[in-house]
N, C-alpha and C positions, 0 to 999 in steps of 0.2 A: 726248587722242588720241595714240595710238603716231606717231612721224614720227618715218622715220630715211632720210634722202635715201639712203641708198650701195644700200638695198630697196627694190629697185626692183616685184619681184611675189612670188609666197606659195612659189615655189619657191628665191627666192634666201631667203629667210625661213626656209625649210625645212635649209639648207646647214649651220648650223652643229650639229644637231642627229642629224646623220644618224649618226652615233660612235654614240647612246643606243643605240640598236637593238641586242638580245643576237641572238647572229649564231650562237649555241653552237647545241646540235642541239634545242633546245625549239622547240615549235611553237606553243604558247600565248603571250597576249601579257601580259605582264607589268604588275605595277601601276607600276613608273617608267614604259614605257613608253605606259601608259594615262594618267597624269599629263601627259606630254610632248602627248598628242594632245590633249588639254584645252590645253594652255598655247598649242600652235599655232594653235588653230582661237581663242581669246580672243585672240593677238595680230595674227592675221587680221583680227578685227570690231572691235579698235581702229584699225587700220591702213587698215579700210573695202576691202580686197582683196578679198572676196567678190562676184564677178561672171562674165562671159561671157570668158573668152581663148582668141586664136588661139596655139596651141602646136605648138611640134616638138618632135619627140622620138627620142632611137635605141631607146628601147624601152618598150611599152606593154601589160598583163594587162588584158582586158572579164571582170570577174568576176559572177558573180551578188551582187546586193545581200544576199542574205539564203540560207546553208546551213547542215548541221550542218557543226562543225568537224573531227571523227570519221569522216566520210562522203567519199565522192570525190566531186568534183565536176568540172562542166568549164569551162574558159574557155579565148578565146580570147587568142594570143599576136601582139604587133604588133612588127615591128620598123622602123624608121627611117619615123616616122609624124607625119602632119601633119595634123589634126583644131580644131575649134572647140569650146568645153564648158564648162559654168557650173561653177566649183569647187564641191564641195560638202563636202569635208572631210579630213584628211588620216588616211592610216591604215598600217595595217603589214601588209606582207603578207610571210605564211612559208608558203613552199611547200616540203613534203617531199621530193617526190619528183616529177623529171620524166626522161622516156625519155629519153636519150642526153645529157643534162646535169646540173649543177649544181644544188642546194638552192639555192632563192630568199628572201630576208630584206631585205625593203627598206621604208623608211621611201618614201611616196608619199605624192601630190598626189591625191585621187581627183575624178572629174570626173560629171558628169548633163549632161541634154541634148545629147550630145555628136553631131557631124555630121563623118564621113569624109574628108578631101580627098583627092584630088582629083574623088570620084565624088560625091562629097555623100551618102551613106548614112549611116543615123542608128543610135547602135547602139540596139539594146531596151532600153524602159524601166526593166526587172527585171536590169540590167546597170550597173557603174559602171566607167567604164578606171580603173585604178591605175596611176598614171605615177612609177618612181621620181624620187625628186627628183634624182640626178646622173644619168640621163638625159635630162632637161630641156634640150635645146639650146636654144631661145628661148621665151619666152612675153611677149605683149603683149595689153593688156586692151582689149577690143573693145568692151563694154556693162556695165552697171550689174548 
């Protein structure tokens, strides 16, 4: 079993990785970085990290689970967010183009069963939040 007391949850886990991510203007995800998401979600299920946490966050994308890459889609944008949510995998998200900001390319935590605080609102099923990982102000494991 992976044990390394200084890892503490899947997002300090995620920290030292976060450099891999090509940040150039491709939108496609790369096979290193297809390798890295393999290594982190394997060093997750030795580590036994895979469960329910309460998380803060300064920023958070509810993307649909499943789109063309090619196609627009929509999601929504969460900033300084405080929710509950079963990890389910880590992934990359590259966003092209958004109105009146910046190209988005961040290595994230993505979440399922996730629930709103402070209203309790759950998001939709056919939805996963992507939390980058140095957004990640706190996370603490709630349930198995």
């Amino acid at each position: 079993m992976f044990n390394n007391p200084l890892v503490t949850n899947p997002a300090e886990l995620a920290l030292p990785f976060v450099d891999t991510i090509d940040t150039r203007s491709q939108l496609n995800i790369g096979e290193e970085e297809e390798r890295l998401l393999v290594e982190l979600d394997h060093l997750t299920d030795l580590a036994d990290m895979h469960g329910m946490y309460f998380t803060q966050a300064g920023r958070a994308l509810a993307i649909p689970v499943s789109f063309e890459a090619d196609e627009h889609t929509t999601y929504v944008s969460f900033n300084s967010l405080t929710f509950e949510g079963r990890l389910a995998t880590y992934s990359v998200v590259k966003i092209g183009r958004i109105l009146g900001s910046t190209s988005v390319r961040a290595l994230c935590l993505s979440f399922n069963e996730v629930t709103l605080l402070p209203f309790f609102d759950t998001l939709p099923e056919d939805q996963l939040l992507h939390v980058p990982a140095l957004a990640i102000d706190s996370m603490s494991r709630t349930a198995a």
